[in-house]
N, C-alpha and C positions, 0 to 999 in steps of 0.2 A: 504494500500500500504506500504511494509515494503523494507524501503532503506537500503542496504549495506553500514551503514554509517563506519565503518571500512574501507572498500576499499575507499570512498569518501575522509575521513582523510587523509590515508596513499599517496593516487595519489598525494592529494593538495601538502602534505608538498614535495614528491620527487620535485613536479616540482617549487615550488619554491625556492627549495635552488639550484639548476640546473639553471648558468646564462643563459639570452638570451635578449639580448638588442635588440633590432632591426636594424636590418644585422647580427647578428650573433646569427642565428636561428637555424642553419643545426643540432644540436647535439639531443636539444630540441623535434625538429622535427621525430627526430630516434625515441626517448624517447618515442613521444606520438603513431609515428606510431606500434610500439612494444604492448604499452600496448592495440591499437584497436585490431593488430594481435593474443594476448593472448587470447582476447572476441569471436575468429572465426570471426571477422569484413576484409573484404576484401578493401583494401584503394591503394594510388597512391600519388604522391609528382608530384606537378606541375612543371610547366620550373622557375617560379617566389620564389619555394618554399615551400610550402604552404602547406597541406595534405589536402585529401578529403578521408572520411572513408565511404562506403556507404551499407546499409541496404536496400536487394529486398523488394519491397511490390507489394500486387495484380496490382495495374495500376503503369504502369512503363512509362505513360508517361507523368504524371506528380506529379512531385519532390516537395517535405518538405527538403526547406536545413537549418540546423543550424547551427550556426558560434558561434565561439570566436577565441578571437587570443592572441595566446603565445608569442610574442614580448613584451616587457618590455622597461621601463626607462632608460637610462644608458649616457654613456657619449662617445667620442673619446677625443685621445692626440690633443689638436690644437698645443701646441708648449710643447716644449722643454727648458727651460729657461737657463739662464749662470748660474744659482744656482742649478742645478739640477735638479728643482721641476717640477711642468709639469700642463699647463695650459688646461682646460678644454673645445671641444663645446659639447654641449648637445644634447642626442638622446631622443625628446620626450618634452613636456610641464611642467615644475616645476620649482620651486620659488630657487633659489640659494641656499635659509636658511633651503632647509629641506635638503639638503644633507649635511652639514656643519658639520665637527667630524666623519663623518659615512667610515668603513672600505671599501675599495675596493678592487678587483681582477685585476687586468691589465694581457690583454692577447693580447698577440704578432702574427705579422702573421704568425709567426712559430708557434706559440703554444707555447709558453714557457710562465707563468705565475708568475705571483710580486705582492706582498701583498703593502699596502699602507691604509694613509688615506688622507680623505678631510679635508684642514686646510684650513683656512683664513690667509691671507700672512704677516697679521699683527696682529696673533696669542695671543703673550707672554705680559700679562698685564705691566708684569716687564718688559720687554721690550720697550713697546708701550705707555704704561700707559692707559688713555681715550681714544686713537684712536682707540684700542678693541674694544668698543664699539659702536663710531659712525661713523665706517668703513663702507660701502653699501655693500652686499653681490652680487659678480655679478663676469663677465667672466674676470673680472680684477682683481679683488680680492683672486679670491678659485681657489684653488692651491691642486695637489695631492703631498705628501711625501711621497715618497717611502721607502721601508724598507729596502734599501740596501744601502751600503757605494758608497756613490754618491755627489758629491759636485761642479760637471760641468753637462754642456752639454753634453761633450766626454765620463763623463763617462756613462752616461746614455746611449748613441748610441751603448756604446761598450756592452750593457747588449742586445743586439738587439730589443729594445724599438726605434719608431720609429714614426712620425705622422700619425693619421689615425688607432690605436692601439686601441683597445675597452677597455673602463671602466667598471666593474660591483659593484654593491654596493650591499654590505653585505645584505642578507634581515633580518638576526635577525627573523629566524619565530620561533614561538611557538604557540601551542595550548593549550589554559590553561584547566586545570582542570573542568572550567565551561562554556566547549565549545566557547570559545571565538578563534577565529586565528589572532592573531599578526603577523606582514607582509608586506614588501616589495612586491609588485607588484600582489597582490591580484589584482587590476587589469590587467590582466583579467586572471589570472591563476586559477582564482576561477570556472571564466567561463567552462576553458577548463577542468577542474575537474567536473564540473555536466554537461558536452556533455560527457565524461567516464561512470559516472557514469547514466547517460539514456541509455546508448546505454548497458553499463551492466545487468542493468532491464530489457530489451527487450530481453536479448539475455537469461540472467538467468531465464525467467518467459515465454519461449518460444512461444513470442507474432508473430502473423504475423500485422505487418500495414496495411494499406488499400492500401497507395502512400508510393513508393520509396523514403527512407529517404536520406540523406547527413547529413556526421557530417564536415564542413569545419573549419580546423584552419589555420587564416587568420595568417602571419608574416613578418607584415609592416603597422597592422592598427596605431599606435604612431604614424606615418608619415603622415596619412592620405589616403592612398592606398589598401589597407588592401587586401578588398575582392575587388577592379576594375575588377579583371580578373579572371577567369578561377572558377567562379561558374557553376558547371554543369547545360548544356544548358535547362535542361528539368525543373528548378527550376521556378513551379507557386509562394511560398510563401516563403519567408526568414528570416529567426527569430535571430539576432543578441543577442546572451547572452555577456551581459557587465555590470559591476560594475553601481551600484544603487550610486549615488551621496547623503548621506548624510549629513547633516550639518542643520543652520539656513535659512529657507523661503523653503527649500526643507522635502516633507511627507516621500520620503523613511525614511526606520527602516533595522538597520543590523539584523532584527529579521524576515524581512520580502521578498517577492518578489516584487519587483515593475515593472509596467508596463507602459513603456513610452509612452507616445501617438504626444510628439513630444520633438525635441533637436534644435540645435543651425541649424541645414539642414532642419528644416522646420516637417510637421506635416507625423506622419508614420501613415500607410494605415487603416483609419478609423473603416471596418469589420473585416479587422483583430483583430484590437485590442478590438474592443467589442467582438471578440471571444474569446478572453483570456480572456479578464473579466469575462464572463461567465462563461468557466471552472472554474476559479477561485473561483464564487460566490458558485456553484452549490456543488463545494468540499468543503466546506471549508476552505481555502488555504488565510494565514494569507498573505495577498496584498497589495501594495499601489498603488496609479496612482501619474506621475510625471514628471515634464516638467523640462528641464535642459538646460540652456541659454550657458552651457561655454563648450560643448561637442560634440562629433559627433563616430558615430559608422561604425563597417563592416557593417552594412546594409545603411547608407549614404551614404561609398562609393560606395558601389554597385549601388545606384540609381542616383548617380552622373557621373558616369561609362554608365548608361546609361541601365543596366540593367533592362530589363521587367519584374519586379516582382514585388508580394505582402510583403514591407517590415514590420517588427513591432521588438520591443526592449524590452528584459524582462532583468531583474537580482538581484543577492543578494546586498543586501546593504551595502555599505562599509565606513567607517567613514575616515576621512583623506584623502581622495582620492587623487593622487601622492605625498602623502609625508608618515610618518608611519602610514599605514591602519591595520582598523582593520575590522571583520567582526565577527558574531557570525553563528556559526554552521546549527542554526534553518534557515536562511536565502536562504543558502542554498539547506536546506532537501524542502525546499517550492518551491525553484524554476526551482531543478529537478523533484518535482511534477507537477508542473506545463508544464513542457517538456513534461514529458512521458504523463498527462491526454490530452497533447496539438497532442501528435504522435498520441494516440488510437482513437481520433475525429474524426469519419468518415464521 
C-alpha cells in the first residue's frame, strides 16, 4: 500500500498554520471542504457547521462514518484591562503554563487582526524580583500584550478589539528532517489530515467500498459536542480518528497507531475494536491498545447524543498532548493504513 505521503505532509502543515479555535471554524471549514472537492468527493456543511464529505459504496444503506475535528485550542478576550492588556477565558482544556510567552493572533468580529503575546502580568524579574517565579499561572495572572501603542482600555476599544474576540496561538509547526511534526494542535488536525489522505487513496487507486462511506469533520469537539448532531442517519459504525495520548502509564508511541478500547465515557464497542485489531495484526501495522482516563472523543459525543451506532477510536500518537505536540510521521502513515484496510473490510 503506497501513501501519498507528500500530499499527507503538505495538507497537515496548511491546516495547521490556518487558525481555528472552536467557534471560529467557518474558514477552516472552506479549507477542508475544497480540498474533499479537488478529490471529486461530493460533501455538504451542516446548520451546526460541520462538513460531511461522502463516498457511494454498493449498500447505501448502511454507512462507515469517520470523524475528526478541526476545532482547536484557543482562547477569547474576557476583559479589557485599565493597562491595556487583555485578560484571557479559555477555549478548550490546558494548563495556563503551556501557553505562557507563546505568540498570538487576535481576530476581531470585523476581521481585523493584532499580533500579541502571552505574558505573565508579573513578567520582569527586574521588576518583580522572586515573584517571577512563585507567581500561579492562571486566569489572573496571563495576560495578552499587544503589539500596538496601547496603554488604556480606550485605547484598545478604539483599535475595534472588543470582549468575546478570539485568541489564536502561534502553532510554531515544523516538520523536521527526520519526519518528526512539531505543533500546535496536532490535535486533531492530524486527524483530519489522514480522513484527506484515505479518502485520496480510495479515490486515486479507484476503489469501490462495499458500504457508503462518511468523512465527518466535527467543529466543536474541544467543547465536548462535536459530533451530537447531524451524523448521517444511515451510520451503522463510527470511527473517531483523534490524537493517541502519549506520555508515562500510557502504550501509545508517536510511531505508532493506537486503538482505544475505552476513554474517560466509558468502554467503545467491543467487535468493533477487535476488528481493528485484527486488521491491524493481519497487516502488519505497527499498533498499540490504550485506555485514556483524562479524555473523551466525537465518537463519545455521539453516543452520549444518543446516537445508534457502532463506536470505536483509533489515532497517531502525539507527545504533549495540549501543550507543544509532537508527533512523528510513521504514526500517521499507520493509521491511515489502518483506515483505508479498515474501509476495504467487507
Amino acid at each position: 500500500m503506497k501513501i501519498d505521503l507528500n500530499y499527507s505532509k503538505n495538507v497537515l502543515k496548511d491546516l495547521l498554520i490556518t487558525p481555528s479555535p472552536t467557534g471560529y471554524t467557518k474558514n477552516i471549514i472552506n479549507h477542508v471542504e475544497n480540498e474533499f472537492n479537488k478529490l471529486g468527493i461530493n460533501t455538504l456543511i451542516t446548520k451546526k457547521g460541520a462538513l460531511i464529505a461522502t463516498i457511494k459504496g454498493e449498500n447505501d444503506e448502511e454507512h462507515r462514518t469517520l470523524s475528526a475535528h478541526v476545532d482547536t485550542l484557543g482562547a477569547m478576550v474576557k476583559e479589557i484591562k485599565s493597562n491595556g492588556r487583555l485578560k484571557l477565558s479559555q477555549i478548550g482544556g490546558y494548563d495556563w503554563h503551556s501557553i505562557e510567552g507563546e505568540y498570538v493572533k487576535l481576530i476581531t468580529s470585523e476581521e481585523k487582526e493584532y499580533d500579541g503575546t502571552v505574558v505573565l502580568d508579573k513578567a520582569s524579574v527586574h521588576v518583580h524580583g522572586s515573584k517571577t517565579d512563585k507567581s500561579d499561572r492562571d486566569e489572573n495572572s496571563i495576560e495578552v500584550r499587544l503589539d500596538e501603542k496601547v496603554n488604556s482600555k480606550e485605547d484598545v476599544e478604539k483599535l475595534g478589539i472588543s470582549i468575546g474576540d478570539f485568541v489564536c496561538f502561534d502553532t510554531r509547526t515544523v516538520i523536521t528532517d527526520t519526519n518528526f511534526v512539531k505543533s500546535r494542535h496536532l490535535d486533531d488536525k492530524a486527524g483530519v489530515a489522514i480522513l484527506l489522505s484515505i479518502a485520496k487513496y480510495i479515490k486515486d487507486n479507484n476503489i469501490t467500498l462495499k458500504y457508503t462511506t462518511n468523512f465527518f469533520v466535527s467543529n466543536y469537539e474541544e467543547v465536548g459536542h462535536g459530533s451530537s448532531a447531524s451524523i448521517p442517519e444511515k451510520t451503522c459504525e463510527f470511527i473517531a480518528i483523534d490524537m493517541a495520548a502519549v506520555g508515562e502509564g500510557q502504550s501509545s508511541s508517536e510511531y505508532k497507531v493506537t486503538i482505544c478500547p475505552k476513554d474517560s465515557s466509558g468502554p467503545y464497542d467491543y467487535e468493533l475494536k477487535n476488528k481493528l485489531v485484527n486488521i491491524s495484526k493481519e497487516n502488519n501495522l505497527n499498533y498499540a491498545l490504550d485506555i485514556y482516563p483524562h479524555y473523551g472523543s466525537d465518537a463519545s459525543a455521539a453516543l452520549r447524543a444518543g446516537w445508534e451506532i457502532r463506536a470505536g477510536l483509533i489515532g497517531p500518537g502525539v507527545d504533549s498532548s495540549h501543550a507543544h505536540e509532537r508527533c512523528h510521521i510513521d504514526s500517521l502513515i499507520n493509521t491511515i493504513k489502518l483506515g483505508i484496510l479498515y474501509l476495504e473490510n467487507k
